[in-house]
VODRENFI-40555 format. One record per residue (C-alpha): residue number from 1; residue in three letters; x, y, z. Coordinates in steps of 0.05 Angstrom, whole numbers, plus 5000, padded with zeros to 4 digits. Each point is the difference from the previous one (the first is absolute). Layout:
% VODRENFI-40555
+-----+--------+------+-------+------+
: num : residu : east : north :   up :
+-----+--------+------+-------+------+
: NUM :    ALA :    X :     Y :    Z :
...
+-----+--------+------+-------+------+
% end
This chain:
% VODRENFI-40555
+-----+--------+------+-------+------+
: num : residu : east : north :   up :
+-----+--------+------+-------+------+
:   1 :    UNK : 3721 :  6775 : 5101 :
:   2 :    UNK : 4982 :  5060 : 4947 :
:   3 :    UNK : 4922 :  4984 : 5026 :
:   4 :    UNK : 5010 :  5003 : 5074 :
:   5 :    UNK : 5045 :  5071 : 4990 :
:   6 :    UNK : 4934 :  5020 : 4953 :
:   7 :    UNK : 4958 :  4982 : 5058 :
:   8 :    UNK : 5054 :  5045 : 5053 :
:   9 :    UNK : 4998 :  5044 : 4962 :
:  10 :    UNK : 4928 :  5017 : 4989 :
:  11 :    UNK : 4980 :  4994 : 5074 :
:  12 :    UNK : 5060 :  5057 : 5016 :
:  13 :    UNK : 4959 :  5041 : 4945 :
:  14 :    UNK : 4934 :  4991 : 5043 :
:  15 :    UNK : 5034 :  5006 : 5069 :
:  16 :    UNK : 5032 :  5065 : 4974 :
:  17 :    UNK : 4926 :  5016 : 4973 :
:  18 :    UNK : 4969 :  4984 : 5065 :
:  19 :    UNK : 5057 :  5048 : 5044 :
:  20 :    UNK : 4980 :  5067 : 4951 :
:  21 :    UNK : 4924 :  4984 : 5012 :
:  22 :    UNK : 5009 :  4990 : 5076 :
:  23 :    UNK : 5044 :  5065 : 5000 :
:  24 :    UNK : 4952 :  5038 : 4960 :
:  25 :    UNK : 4933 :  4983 : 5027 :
:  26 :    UNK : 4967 :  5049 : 5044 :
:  27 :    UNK : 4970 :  4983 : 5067 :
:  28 :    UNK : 4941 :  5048 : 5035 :
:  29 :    UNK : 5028 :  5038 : 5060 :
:  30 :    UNK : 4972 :  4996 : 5062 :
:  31 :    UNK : 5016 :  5075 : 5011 :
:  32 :    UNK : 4968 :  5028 : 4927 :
:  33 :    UNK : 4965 :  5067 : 5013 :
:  34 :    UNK : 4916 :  4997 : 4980 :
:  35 :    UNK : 4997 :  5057 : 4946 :
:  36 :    UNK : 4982 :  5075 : 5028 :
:  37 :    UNK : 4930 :  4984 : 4963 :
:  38 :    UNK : 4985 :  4933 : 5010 :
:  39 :    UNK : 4969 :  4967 : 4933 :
:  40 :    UNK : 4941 :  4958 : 5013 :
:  41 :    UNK : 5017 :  4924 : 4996 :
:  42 :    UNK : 4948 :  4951 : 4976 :
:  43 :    UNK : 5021 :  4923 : 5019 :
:  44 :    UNK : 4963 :  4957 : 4954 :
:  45 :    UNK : 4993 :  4921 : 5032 :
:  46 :    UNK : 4970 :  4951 : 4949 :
:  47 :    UNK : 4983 :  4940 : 5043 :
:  48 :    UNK : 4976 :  4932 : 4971 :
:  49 :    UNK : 4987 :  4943 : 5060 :
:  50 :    UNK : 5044 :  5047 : 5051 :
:  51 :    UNK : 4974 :  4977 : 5066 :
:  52 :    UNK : 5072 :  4981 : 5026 :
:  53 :    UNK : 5042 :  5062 : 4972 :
:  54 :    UNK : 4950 :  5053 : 5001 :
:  55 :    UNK : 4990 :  5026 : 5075 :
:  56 :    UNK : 5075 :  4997 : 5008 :
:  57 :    UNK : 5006 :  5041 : 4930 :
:  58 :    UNK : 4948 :  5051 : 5020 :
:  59 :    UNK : 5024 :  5008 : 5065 :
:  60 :    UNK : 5067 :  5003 : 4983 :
:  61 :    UNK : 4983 :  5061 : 4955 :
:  62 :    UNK : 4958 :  5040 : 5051 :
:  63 :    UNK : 5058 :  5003 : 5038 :
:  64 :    UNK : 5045 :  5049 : 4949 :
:  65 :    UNK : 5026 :  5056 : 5028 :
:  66 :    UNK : 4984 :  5044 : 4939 :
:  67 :    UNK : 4943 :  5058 : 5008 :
:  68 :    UNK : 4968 :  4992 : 4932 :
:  69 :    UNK : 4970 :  4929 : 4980 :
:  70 :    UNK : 4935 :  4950 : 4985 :
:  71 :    UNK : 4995 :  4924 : 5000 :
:  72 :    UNK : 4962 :  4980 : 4936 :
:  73 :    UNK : 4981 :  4920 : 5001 :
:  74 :    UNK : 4963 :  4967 : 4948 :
:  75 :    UNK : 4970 :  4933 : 5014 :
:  76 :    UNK : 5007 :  4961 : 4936 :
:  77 :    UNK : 4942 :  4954 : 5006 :
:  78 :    UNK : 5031 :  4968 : 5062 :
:  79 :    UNK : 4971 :  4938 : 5025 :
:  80 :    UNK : 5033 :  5013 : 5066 :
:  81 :    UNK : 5000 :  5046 : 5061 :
:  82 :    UNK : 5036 :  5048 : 4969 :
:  83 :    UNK : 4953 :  5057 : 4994 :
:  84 :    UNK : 4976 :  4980 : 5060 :
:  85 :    UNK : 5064 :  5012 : 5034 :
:  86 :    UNK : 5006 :  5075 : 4962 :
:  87 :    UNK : 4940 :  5019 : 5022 :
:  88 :    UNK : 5010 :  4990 : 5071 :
:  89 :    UNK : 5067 :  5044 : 5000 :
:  90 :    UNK : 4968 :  5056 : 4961 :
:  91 :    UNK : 4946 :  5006 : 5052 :
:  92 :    UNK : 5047 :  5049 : 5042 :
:  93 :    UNK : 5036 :  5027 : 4943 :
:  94 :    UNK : 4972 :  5033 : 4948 :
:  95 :    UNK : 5067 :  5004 : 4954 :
:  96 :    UNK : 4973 :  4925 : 4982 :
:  97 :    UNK : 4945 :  4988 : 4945 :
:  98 :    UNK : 4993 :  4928 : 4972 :
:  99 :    UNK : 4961 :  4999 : 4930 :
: 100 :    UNK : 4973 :  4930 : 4968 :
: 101 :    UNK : 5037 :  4976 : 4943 :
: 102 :    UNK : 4958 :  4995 : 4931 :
: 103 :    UNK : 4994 :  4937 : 4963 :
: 104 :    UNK : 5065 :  4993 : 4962 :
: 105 :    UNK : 4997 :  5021 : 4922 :
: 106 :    UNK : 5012 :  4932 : 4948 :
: 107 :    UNK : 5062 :  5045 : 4974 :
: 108 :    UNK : 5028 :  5029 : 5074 :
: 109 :    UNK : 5053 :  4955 : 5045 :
: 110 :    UNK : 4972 :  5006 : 5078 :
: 111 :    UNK : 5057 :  5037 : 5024 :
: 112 :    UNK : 4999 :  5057 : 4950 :
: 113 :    UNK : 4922 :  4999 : 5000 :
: 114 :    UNK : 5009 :  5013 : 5077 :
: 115 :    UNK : 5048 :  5054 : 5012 :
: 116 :    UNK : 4969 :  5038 : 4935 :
: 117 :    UNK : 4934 :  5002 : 5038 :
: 118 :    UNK : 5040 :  5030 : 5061 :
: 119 :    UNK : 5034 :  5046 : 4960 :
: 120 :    UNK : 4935 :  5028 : 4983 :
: 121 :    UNK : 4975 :  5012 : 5069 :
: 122 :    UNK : 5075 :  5026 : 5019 :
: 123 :    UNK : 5008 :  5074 : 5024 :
: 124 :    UNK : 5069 :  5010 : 5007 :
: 125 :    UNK : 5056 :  5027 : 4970 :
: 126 :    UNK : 5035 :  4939 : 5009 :
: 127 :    UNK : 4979 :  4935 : 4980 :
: 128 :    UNK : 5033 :  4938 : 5047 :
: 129 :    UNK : 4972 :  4931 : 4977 :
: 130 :    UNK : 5020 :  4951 : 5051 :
: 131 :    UNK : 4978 :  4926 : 5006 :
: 132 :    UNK : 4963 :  4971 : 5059 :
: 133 :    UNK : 5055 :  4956 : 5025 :
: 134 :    UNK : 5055 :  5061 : 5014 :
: 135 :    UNK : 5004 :  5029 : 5060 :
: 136 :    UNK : 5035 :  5073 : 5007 :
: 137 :    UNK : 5043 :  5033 : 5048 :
: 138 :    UNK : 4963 :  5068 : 5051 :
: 139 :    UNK : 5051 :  5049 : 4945 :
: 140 :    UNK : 4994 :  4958 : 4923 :
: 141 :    UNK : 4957 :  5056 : 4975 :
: 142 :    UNK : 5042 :  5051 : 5029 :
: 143 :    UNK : 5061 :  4968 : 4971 :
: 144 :    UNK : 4987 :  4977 : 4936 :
: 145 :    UNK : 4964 :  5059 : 4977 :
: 146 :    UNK : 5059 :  5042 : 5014 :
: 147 :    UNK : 5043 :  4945 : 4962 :
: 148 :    UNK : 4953 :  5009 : 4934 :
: 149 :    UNK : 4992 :  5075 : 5008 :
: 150 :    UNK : 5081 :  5010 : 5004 :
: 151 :    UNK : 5008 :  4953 : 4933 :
: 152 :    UNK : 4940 :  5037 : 4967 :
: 153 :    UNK : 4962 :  4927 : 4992 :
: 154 :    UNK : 4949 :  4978 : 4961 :
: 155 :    UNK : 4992 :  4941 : 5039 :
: 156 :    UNK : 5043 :  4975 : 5048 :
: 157 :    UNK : 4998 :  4921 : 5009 :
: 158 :    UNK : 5049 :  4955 : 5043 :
: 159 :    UNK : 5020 :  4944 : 5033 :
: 160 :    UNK : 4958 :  4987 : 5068 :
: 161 :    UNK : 5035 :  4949 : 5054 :
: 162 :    UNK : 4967 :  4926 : 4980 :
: 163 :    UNK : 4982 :  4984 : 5068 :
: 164 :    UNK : 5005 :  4912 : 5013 :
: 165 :    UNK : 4974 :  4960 : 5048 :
: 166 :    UNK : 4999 :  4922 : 4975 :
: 167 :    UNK : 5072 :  4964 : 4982 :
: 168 :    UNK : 4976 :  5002 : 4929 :
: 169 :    UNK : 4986 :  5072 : 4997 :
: 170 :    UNK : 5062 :  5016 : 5027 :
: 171 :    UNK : 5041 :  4960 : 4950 :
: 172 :    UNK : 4960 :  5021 : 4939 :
: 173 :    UNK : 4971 :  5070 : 5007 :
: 174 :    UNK : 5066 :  5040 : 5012 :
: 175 :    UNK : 5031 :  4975 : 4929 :
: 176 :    UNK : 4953 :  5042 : 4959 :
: 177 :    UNK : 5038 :  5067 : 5021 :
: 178 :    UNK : 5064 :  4961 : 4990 :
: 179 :    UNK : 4980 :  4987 : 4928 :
: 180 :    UNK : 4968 :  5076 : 4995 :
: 181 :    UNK : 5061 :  5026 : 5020 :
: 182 :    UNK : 5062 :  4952 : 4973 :
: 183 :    UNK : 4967 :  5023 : 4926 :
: 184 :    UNK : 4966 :  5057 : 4999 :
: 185 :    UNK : 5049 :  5059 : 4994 :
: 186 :    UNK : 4953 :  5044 : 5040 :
: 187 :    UNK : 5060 :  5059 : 5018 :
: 188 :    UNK : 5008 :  5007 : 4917 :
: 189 :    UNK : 4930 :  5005 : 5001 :
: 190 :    UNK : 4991 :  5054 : 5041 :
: 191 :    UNK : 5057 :  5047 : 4976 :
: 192 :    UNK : 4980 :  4997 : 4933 :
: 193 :    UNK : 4979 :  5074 : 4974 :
: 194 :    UNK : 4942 :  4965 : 4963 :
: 195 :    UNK : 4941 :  4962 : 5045 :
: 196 :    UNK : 5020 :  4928 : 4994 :
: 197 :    UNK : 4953 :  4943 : 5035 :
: 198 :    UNK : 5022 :  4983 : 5064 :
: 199 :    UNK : 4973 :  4943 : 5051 :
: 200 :    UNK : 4933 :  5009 : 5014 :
: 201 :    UNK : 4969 :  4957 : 5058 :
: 202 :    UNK : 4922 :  5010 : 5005 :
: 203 :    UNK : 5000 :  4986 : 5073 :
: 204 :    UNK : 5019 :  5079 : 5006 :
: 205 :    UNK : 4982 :  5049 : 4941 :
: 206 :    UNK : 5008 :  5075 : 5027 :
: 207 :    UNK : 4971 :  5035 : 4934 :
: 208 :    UNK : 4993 :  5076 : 5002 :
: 209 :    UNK : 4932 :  5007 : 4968 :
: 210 :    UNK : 5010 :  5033 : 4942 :
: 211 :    UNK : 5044 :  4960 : 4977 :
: 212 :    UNK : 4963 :  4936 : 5009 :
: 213 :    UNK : 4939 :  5029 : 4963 :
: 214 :    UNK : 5054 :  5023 : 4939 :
: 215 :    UNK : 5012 :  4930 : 4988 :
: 216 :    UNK : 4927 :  4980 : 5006 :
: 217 :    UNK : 5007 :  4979 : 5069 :
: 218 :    UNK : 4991 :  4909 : 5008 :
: 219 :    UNK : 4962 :  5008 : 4936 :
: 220 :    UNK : 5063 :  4993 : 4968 :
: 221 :    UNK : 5010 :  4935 : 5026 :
: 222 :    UNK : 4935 :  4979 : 4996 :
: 223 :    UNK : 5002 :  4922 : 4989 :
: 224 :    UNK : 5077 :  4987 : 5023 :
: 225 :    UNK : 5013 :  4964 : 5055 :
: 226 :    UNK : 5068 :  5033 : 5016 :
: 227 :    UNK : 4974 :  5065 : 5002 :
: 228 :    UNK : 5051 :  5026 : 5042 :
: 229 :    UNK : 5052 :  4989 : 4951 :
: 230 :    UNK : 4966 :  5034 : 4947 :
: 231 :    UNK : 4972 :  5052 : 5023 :
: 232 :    UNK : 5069 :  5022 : 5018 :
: 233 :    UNK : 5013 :  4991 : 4934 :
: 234 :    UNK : 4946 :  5044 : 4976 :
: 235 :    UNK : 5024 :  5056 : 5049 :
: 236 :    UNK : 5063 :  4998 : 4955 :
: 237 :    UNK : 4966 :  4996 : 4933 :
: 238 :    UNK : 4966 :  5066 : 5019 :
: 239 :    UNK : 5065 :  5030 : 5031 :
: 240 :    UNK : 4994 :  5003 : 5068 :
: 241 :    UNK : 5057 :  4987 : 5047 :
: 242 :    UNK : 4989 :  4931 : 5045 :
: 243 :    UNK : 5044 :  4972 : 5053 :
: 244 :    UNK : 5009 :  4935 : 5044 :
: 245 :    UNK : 5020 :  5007 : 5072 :
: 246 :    UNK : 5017 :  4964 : 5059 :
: 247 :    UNK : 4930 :  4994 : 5042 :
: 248 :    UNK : 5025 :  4946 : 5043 :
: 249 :    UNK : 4998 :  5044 : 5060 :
: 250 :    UNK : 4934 :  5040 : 5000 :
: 251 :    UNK : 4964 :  4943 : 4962 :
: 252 :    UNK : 4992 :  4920 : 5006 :
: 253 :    UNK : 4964 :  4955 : 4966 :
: 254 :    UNK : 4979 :  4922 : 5013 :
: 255 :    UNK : 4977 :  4975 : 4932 :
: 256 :    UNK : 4987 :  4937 : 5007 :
: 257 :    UNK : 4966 :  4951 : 5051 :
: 258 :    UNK : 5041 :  4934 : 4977 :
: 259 :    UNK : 5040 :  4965 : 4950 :
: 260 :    UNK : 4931 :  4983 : 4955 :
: 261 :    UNK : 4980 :  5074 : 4996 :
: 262 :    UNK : 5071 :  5019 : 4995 :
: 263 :    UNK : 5000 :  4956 : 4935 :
: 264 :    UNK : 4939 :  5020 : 4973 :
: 265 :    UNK : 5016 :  5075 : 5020 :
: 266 :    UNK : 5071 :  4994 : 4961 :
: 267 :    UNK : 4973 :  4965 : 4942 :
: 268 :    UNK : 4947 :  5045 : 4989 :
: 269 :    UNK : 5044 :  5055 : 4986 :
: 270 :    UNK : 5056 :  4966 : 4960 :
: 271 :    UNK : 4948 :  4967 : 4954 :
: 272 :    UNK : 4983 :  5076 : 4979 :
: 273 :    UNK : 5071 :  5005 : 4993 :
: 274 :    UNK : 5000 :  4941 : 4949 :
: 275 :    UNK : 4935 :  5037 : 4968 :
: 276 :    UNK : 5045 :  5062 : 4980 :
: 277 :    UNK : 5065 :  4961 : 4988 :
: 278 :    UNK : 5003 :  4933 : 5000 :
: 279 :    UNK : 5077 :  4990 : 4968 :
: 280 :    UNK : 5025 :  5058 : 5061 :
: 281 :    UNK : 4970 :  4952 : 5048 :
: 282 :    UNK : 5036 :  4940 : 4971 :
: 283 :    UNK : 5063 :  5036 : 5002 :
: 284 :    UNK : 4987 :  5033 : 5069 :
: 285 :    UNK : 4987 :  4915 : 5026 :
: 286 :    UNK : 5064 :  4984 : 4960 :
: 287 :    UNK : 5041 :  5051 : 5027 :
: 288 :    UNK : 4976 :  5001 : 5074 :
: 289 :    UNK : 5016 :  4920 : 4992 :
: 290 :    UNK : 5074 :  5004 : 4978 :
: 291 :    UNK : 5019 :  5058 : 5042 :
: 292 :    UNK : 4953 :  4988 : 5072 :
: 293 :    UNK : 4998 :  4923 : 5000 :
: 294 :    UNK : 5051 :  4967 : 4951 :
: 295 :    UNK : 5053 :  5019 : 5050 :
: 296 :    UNK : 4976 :  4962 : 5057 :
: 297 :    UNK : 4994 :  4936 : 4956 :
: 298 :    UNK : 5057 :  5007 : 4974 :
: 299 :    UNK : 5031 :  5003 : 5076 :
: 300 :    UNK : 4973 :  4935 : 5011 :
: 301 :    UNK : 5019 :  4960 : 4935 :
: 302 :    UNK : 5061 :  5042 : 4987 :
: 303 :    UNK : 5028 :  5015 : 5066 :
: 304 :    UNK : 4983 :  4943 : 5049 :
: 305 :    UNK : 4984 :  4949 : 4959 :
: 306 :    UNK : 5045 :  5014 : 4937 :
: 307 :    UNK : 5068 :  4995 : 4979 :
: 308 :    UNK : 4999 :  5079 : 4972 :
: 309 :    UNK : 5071 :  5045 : 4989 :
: 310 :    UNK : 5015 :  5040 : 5063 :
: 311 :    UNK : 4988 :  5054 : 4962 :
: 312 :    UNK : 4932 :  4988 : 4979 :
: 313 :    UNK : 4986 :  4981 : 5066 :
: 314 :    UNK : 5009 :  5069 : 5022 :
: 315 :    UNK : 4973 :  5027 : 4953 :
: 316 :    UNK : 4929 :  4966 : 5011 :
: 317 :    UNK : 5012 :  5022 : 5088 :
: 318 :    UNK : 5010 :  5071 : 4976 :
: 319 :    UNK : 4932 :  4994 : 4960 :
: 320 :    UNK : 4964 :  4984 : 5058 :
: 321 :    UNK : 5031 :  5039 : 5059 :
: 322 :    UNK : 4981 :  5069 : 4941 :
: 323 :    UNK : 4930 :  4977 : 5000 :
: 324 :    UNK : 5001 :  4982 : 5076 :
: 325 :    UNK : 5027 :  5075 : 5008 :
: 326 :    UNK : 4953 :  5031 : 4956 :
: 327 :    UNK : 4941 :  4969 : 5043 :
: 328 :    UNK : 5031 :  5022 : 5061 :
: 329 :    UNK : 5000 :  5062 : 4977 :
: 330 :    UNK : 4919 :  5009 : 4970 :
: 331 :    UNK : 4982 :  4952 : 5066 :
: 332 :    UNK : 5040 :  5051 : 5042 :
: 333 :    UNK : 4973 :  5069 : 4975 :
: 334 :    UNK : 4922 :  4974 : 5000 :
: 335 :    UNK : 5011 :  4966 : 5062 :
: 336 :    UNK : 4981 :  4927 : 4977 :
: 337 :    UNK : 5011 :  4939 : 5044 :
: 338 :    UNK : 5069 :  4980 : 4991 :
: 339 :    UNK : 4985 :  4922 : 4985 :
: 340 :    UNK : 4972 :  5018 : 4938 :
: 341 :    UNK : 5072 :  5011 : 4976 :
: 342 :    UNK : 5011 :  4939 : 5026 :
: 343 :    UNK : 4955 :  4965 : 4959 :
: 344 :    UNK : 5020 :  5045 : 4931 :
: 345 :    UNK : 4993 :  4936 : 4946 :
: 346 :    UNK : 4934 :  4981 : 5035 :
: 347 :    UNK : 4961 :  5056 : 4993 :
: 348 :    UNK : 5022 :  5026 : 4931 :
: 349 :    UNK : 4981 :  4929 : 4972 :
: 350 :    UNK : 4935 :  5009 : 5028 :
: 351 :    UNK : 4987 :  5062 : 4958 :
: 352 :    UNK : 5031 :  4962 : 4941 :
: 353 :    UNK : 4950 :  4948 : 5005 :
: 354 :    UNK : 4943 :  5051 : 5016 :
: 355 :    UNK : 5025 :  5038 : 4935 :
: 356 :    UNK : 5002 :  4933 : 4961 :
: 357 :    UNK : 4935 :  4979 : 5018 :
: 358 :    UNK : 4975 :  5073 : 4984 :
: 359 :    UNK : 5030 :  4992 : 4936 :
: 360 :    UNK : 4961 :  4941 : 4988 :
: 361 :    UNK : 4933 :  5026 : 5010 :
: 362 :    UNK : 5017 :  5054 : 4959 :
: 363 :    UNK : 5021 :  4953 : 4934 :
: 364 :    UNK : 4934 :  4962 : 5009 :
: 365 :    UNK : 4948 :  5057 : 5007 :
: 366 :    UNK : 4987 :  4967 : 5072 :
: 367 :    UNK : 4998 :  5071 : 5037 :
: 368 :    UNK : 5008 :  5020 : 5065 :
: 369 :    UNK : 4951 :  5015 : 5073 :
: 370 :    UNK : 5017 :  5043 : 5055 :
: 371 :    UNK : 4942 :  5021 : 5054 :
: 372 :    UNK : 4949 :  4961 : 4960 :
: 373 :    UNK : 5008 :  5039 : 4933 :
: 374 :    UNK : 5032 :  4970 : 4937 :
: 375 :    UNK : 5048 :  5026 : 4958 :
: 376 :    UNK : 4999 :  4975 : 4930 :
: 377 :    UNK : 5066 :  4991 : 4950 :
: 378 :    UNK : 5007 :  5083 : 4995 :
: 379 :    UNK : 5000 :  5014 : 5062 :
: 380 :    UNK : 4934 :  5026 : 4996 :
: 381 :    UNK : 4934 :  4972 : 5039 :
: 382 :    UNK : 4951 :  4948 : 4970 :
+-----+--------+------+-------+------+
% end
């Protein structure tokens, strides 16, 4: 009985968690003002095998309402259409320039390697680094710059809408902001007088340039495969002020084709995860276990099945209807298909075996491939 009021008890602490971040996050504003003097935006696309995402990325960008803007795409060695594709849109507008990747350095991860080499070519004042597979709303520039201007940002990162199209998309892609948000205290984050690290998502990195060359710019990151979480970090480390918001709508993103790149996708990143701490991600499995999933067993062998106190019984249906609520709530505010709730204990064991199996390659030395590049025990490419 002391166990299941443990287990209450911590998801109240999360659900409470989750409230003060929804409360707290900022969302763009359709009606933000562009700047009397515009600043010059440079959008920086590194593309790898794009042909699906890449027109509709492009296109999506040429439509912004803001005065003051290039498209920058770097074809990383595609094997693809995809600089195909960019060259035929920049015909008839010359705000688009696509520049061949280089070989990729022994010591440099592919991502970082890219947008480092757009950074270089970059003009503006701004720096956005957006990946091929988001697509943006006609006032995103407008909106977010004014968001990252008003809270004097370093960078300014956030959560896009995960857009889903298969069943198994839509029951495992929405419970990554679910976990984001149930643990990271993101509104204690930002109020803090000094910088703390807050969520940073590379599928939108709005840098203002001198601050991303203060830090070194990807070079920082050279060899990591999360990138995006660290370089936040390293906007911290050298004091600058960096914020998460709610992108969901003037930005969406579709990650993933299917379940097997969705896999490979996830366990890419949590195996660099398991490269910086491998005991955190034992505990994070643990805990998401006990909290997330326990309760719905528990249901079944306690509740229906069982001969459990009435008490304990109610306990267990209060665990679930909090975590229930709590994904109503993140599916709700990102606008996610509602079965995913639906289907809670499904898709959080899928990222518990994902994680697992990460964890696995990581003990052995057995590495890691996304996009036909490996990545070797440190996260770094071999």
């Amino acid at each position: 009985m002391i166990y299941q009021i443990i287990i209450a008890c911590l998801l109240l602490v999360f659900m409470v968690n989750l409230i003060l971040n929804l409360r707290s996050m900022r969302t763009p504003s359709k009606d933000a003002k562009v700047p009397a003097s515009a600043p010059m935006i440079s959008i920086l696309i590194p593309a790898r095998d794009e042909e699906k995402n890449i027109r509709n990325c492009v296109e999506s960008l040429q439509a912004q309402d803001y005065p003051n803007f290039e498209i920058l795409v770097l074809d990383d060695n595609s094997t693809d259409d995809t600089a195909s594709i960019v060259k035929e849109l920049a015909v008839n507008d010359k705000r688009i320039r696509l520049y061949s990747g280089k070989m990729l350095p022994d010591d440099w991860a592919g991502k970082p390697f890219a947008c480092y080499q757009l950074a270089q070519k970059a003009s503006g004042d701004w720096l956005l680094f957006v990946d091929a597979d988001t697509i943006h709303e006609p006032h995103m520039l407008r909106s977010t710059l004014a968001v990252a201007i008003e809270e004097k940002a370093s960078l300014l990162s956030g959560f896009p809408r995960q857009l889903a199209t298969s069943f198994s998309q839509k029951v495992i892609i929405p419970v990554f902001y679910f976990i984001l948000l149930t643990w990271i205290p993101l509104w204690l984050l930002h109020q803090t007088k000094k910088p703390k690290p807050s969520m940073a998502i590379g599928q939108f990195f709005f840098f203002a340039k001198d601050e991303y060359w203060r830090i070194g710019g990807h070079e920082a990151v050279k060899d990591k495969i999360v990138e995006d979480v660290l370089m936040g970090i390293e906007v911290t480390k050298h004091g600058g002020r960096h914020i998460a918001i709610d992108l969901s709508p003037v930005t969406a993103t579709n990650m993933y084709d299917d379940m097997g790149s969705t896999w490979r996708g996830l366990a890419r990143s949590i195996y660099s995860l398991a490269a910086i701490t491998p005991v955190g991600l034992i505990a994070a499995i643990c805990l998401a276990y006990y909290v997330y999933i326990a309760p719905f067993f528990w249901l079944l062998n306690g509740v229906i099945i069982g001969t459990e106190p009435l008490l304990w019984r109610g306990i267990v249906v209060l665990q679930i209807l909090i975590a229930l609520l709590m994904r109503w709530l993140v599916d709700s505010r990102f606008h996610e298909p509602p079965i995913s709730m639906w289907f809670h204990p499904v898709g959080l064991l899928f990222y518990l075996l994902d994680a697992l199996y990460a964890l696995g390659r990581w003990i052995v030395g057995a590495g890691v491939s996304w996009k036909e590049r490996f990545y070797g025990k440190e996260s770094t490419i071999e």
